[in-house]
N, C-alpha and C positions, 0 to 999 in steps of 0.2 A: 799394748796401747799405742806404739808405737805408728800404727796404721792411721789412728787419729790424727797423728800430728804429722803424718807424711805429705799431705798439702798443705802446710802451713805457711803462709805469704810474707815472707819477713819482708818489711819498708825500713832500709838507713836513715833513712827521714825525719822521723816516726820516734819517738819513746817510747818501747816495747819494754814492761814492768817482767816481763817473765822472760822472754831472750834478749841475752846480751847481741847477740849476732847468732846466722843460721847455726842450728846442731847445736851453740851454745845456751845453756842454761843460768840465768840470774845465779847466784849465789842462795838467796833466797828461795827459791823456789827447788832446789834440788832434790829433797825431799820428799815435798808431795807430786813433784812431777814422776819421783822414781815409783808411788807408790799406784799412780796413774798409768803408768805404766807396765805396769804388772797385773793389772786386767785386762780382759780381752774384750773384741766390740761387743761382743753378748752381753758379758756382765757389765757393762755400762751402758748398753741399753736398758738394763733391767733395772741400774740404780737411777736411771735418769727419767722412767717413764715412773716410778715407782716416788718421786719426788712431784712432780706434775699431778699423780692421782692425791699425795699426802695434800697437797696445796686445795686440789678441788675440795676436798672431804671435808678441810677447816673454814671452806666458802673463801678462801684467800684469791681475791679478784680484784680487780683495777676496772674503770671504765674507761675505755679508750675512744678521744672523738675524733669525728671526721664532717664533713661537709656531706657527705652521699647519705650516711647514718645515723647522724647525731650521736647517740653513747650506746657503748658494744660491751656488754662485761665478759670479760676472760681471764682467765687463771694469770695471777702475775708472773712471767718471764721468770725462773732462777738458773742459774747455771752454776751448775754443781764445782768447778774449779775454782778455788777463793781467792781473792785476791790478799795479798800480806802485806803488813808495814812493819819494818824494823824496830823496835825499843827506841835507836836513836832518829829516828824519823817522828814515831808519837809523840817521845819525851817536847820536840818543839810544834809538834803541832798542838797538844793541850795547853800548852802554856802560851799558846796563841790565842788560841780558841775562847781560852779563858778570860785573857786580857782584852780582846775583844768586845767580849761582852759585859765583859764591866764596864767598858768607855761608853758604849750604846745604850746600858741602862741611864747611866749617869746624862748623856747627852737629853733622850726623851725625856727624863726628870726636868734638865733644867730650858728643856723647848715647852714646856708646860708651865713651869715658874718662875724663875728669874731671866731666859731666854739670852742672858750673858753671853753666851757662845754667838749669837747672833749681832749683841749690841758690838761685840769686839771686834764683827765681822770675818771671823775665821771661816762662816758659811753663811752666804747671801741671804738676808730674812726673804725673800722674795721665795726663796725655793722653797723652804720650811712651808712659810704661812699660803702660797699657793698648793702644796700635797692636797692630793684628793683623800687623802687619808690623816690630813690635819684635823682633830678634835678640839672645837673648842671648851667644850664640856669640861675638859680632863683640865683648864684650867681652874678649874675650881673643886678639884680633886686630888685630895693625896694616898694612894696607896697605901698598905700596910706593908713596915718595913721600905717604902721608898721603891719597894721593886715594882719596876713596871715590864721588864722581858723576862719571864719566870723562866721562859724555855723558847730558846733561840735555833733554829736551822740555819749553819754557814754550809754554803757547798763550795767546794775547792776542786782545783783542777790540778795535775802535776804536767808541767811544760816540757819540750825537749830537751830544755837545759837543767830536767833532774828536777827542779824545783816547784813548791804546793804555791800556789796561787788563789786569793778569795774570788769566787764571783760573783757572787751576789750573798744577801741573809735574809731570810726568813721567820719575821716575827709576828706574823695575824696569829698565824696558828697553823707552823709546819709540822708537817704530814710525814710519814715513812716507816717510823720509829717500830712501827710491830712489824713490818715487813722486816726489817734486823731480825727482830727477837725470833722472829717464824722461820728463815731464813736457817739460824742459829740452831734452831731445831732441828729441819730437815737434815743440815750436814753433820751434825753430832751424832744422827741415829748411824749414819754411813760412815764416817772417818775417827771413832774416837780415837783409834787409836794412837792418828798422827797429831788427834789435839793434845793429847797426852805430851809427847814427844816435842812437839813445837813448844807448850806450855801456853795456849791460845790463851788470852785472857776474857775474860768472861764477859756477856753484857747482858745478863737476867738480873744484874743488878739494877737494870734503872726503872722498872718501874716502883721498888722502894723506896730508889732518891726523889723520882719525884713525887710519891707521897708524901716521903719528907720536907718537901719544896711545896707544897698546896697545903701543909698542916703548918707551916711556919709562918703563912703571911696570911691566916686565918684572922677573925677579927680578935682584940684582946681579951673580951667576955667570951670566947670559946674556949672552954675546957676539954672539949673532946670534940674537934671542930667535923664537921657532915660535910664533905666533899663529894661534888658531882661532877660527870661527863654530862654537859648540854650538847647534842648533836642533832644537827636540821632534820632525821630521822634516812630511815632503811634507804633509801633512793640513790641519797647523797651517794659519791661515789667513793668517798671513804668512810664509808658505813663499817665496812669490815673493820678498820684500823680504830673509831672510835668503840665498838663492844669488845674488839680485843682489850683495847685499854685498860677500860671500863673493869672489865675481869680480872685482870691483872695485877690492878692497883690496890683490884679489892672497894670500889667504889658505885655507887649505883650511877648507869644511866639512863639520862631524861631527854625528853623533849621539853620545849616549850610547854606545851599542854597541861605537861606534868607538874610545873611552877606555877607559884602565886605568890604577887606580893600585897603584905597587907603593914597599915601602919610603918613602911619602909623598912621590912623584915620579908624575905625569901622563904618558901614555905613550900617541901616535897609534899605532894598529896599519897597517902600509901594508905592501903587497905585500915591501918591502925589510926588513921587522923593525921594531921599536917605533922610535918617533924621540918625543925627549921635546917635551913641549910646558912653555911660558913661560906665555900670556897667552892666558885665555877667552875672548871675546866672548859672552858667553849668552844665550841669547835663550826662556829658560827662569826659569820662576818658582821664587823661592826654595826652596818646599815641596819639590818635583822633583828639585834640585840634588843632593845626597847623599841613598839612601836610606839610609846607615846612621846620618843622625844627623835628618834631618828626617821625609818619609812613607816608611817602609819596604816601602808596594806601589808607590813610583815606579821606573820602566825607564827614567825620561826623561835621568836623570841616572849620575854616576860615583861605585859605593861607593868611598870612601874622600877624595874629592875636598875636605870641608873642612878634612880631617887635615892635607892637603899642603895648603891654601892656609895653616892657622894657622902650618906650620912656615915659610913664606915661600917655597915653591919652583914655585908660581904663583900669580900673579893673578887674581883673577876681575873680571871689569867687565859693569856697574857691581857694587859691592861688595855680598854678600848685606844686605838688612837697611836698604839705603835706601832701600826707600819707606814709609819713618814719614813722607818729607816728600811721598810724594803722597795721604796723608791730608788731605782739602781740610779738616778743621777746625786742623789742622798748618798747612797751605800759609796760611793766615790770619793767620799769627805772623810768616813771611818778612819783612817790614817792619823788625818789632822785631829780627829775626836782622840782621838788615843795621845797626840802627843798634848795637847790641850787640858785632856784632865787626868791622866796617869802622868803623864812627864818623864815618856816614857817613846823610844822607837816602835814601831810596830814589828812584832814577828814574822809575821807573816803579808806578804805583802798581799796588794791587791795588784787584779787583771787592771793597768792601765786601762783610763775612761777618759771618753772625751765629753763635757760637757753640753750638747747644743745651746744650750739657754747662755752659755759664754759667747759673745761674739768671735773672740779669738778662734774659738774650738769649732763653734759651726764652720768658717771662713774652713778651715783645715777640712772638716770632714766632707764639705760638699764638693771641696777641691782635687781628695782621696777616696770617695765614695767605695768604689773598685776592690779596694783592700782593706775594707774595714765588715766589721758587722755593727749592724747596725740594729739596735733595739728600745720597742717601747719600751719606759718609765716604771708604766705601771700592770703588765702582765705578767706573768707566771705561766709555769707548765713547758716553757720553750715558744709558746704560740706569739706569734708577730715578731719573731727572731728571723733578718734579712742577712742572710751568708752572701754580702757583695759581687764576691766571683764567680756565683751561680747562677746571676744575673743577666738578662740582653740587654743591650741598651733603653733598649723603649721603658723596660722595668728600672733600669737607673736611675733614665729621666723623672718618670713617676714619683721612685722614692726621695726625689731630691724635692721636688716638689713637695711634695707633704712634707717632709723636715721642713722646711724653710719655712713653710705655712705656719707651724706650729713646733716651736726647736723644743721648748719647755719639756714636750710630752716624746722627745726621744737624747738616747746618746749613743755612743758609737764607740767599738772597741779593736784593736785589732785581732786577725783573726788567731788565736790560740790553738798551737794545735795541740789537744787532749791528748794525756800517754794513751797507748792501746793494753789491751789484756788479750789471753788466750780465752776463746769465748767458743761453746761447742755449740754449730751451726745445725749439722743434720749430717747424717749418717754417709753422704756425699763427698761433703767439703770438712767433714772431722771441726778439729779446732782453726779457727781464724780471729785473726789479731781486729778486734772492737773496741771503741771510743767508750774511756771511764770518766766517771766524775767523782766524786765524795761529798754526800749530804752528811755530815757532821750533826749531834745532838747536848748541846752544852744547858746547863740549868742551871737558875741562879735565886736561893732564898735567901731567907733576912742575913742568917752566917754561915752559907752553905754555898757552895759552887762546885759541879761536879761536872764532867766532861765524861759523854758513853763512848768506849773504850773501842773503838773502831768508827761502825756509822753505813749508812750504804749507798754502796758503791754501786751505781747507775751503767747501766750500758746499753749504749745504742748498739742496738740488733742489726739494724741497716748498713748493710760493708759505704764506712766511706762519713756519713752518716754524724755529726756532730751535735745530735738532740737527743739527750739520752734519757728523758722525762717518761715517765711510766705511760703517760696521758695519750701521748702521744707513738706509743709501741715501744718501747723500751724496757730493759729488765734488770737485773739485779742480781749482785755474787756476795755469802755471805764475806765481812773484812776481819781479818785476824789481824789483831796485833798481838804478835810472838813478843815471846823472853829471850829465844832462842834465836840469834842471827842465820 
């Protein structure tokens, strides 16, 4: 295997998770690099083409878009070398992860009802109550159990100085979570033995937490609560990820189509006559979600569905209305949310942000442009993320322009540089050192809160390349967290 790693590009620069410096090996990693090692380019072609055909056969695909194409579906990216976190590395990032997301429930709670965090001005009411993803509705809505982010997406980055970093959170309704589980699958048929040996810890645990999490915050007249996956149907691009689910959890799913509400009661249509339903899963944007009270040309969703969530006779998850906190000028406050209603430091920090809608902070970032990035508010995916330095002037001018026009709707970070991982490129170039990330998967019911035990680890394919989103060509290693240092 060695032949693989004989072009391998090591950067000083760089956070390399797998070499300490050339020819040396992480600590971590000496194991399954020894055991990579001990096969030849054959048989790793054969596990690696043989992982690519498993992924076609289960339809595990992504749409990837572009301007020339619009959406391409291909098999999702995985590379078969995993990436590891140490016991004492998880031990602080769950208990990050976790306090985290109690601050953010607790915040969206009280931005809906007594909006205290705002009258105290710990966070400007101006930012809150202008989100495009401020619901008014949700004030006149109380959740069961108080929870309003049943299942939160943080992604994390690890810096050159060693250290996990928040970049943003993910609460409409983040996406990835079977890619793990499939993931999981693929390398266990090929490597048990080193799982064994490391003592991997498992993550087929979570699709029963969170059936445990969709049956707790059921309504209280459910005795044996009907939980569904609603999914905008087959097109969507994570179509595959919602009927995984769906199977997994052990749950039916629906479309719109398939819902009806009558007298403020939710009603599956099924061969045997209506059976009422408890708890949503939606995997549908607010907008979508009722047309008779949000876009009245939406089919995606169920007329009458926020009538019966307001009278309590289901749940929706996550609750319309919370992603005010995946407003990344929002997700910048996360800190002060935690010291505010935990009373408590933050574990985990966040990627310093600069505000635009701050005069201070604009004043700085239009002054710094060059070495920042600079990103919309309200995208996802990685799309409308400006890498400063890769910029001509004409393009500076530009972006400076549009911030200024409009600062609300961007902020500006510096630029991070992602650790890299050993990532195998083609039979050419063997392994080369590629940009990771960590999409993390934390759940939270009425006395439950569980953190999935690794999460996935994102990688830009592109050498060089700091967008590591699937959407956009990017791929995935599954994440161990070992017992075993």
């Amino acid at each position: 295997m060695g032949s693989l790693f004989s072009a391998y590009k090591f950067f000083p620069n760089l956070k390399d998770e797998v070499w300490e410096k050339p020819n040396a090996i992480s600590p971590s990693y000496k194991d399954i690099h020894r055991l990579f090692e001990s096969m030849n380019i054959s048989d790793f072609k054969k596990l690696n083409e043989y992982a690519k055909l498993s992924f076609l056969n289960q339809g595990i695909t992504y749409a990837v878009y572009s301007e020339a194409n619009g959406g391409t579906e291909k098999i999702f990216p995985f590379d078969l070398f995993p990436r590891i976190i140490t016991p004492t590395e998880w031990q602080m990032l769950e208990k990050g992860l976790k306090q985290r997301n109690l601050a953010l429930n607790l915040f969206i709670k009280d931005v809906y009802t007594k909006q205290q965090i705002l009258k105290d001005k710990v966070i400007p009411e101006r930012l809150i109550l202008s989100s495009n993803h401020y619901c008014k509705l949700m004030e006149e809505i109380k959740p069961q159990g108080g929870i309003y982010t049943h299942i939160c997406g943080t992604d994390l980055i690890k810096n050159n100085d060693g250290n996990f970093y928040v970049l943003e959170d993910n609460l409409r309704s983040p996406s990835g979570v079977s890619y793990v589980l499939s993931n999981r699958r693929a390398l266990q048929r090929t490597l048990m033995d080193m799982f064994h040996h490391l003592k991997v810890q498992p993550v087929n645990d979570y699709p029963q937490e969170l059936l445990k999490v969709l049956e707790s915050v059921a309504p209280q007249n459910a005795h044996s609560p009907t939980c569904v996956l609603l999914t905008p149907g087959m097109y969507n691009s994570a179509y595959y990820e919602h009927s995984f689910l769906a199977q997994t959890i052990g749950i039916e799913l629906v479309e719109g189509s398939d819902l009806f509400v009558d007298r403020d009661i939710v009603y599956m249509k099924t061969i045997n006559g209506p059976v009422k339903v408890d708890v949503i899963y939606r995997r549908i944007d607010d907008a979508f979600l009722d047309p008779a009270v949000f876009k009245p040309e939406s089919i995606l969703g169920v007329k009458g569905l926020m009538s019966a969530y307001k009278r309590g006779n289901v749940t929706i998850v996550n609750a319309p209305g919370t992603g005010i906190a995946d407003d990344k000028a929002v997700c910048s406050f996360v800190p002060d949310m935690i010291r505010y209603y935990l009373k408590e430091d933050p574990i985990i920090s966040n990627v310093p942000t600069y505000v635009c809608e701050r005069e201070k902070d604009l004043a700085y970032v239009l002054q710094n442009t060059e070495k920042l990035v600079v990103k919309p508010v309200d995208m996802s995916g990685g799309y409308g993320v400006m890498i400063c330095d890769t910029l001509s002037k004409a393009e500076l001018e530009a972006l400076k322009l549009k911030v200024k026009a409009n600062p609300r709707e961007f902020i500006a970070q510096p630029k991070m540089s992602l650790s890299v991982h050993s990532t195998y490129i083609d039979e050419q170039n063997g392994f080369q050192p590629r940009h990771i990330d960590l999409r993390t998967f934390t759940l939270l019911g009425k006395e439950h809160i569980f953190t999935l035990k690794g999460g996935l680890t994102r990688v830009a394919l592109k050498e060089g390349s700091l967008i590591v989103n699937s959407s956009q060509g990017g791929g995935s290693k599954d994440t161990w967290v070992v017992e075993k240092s």
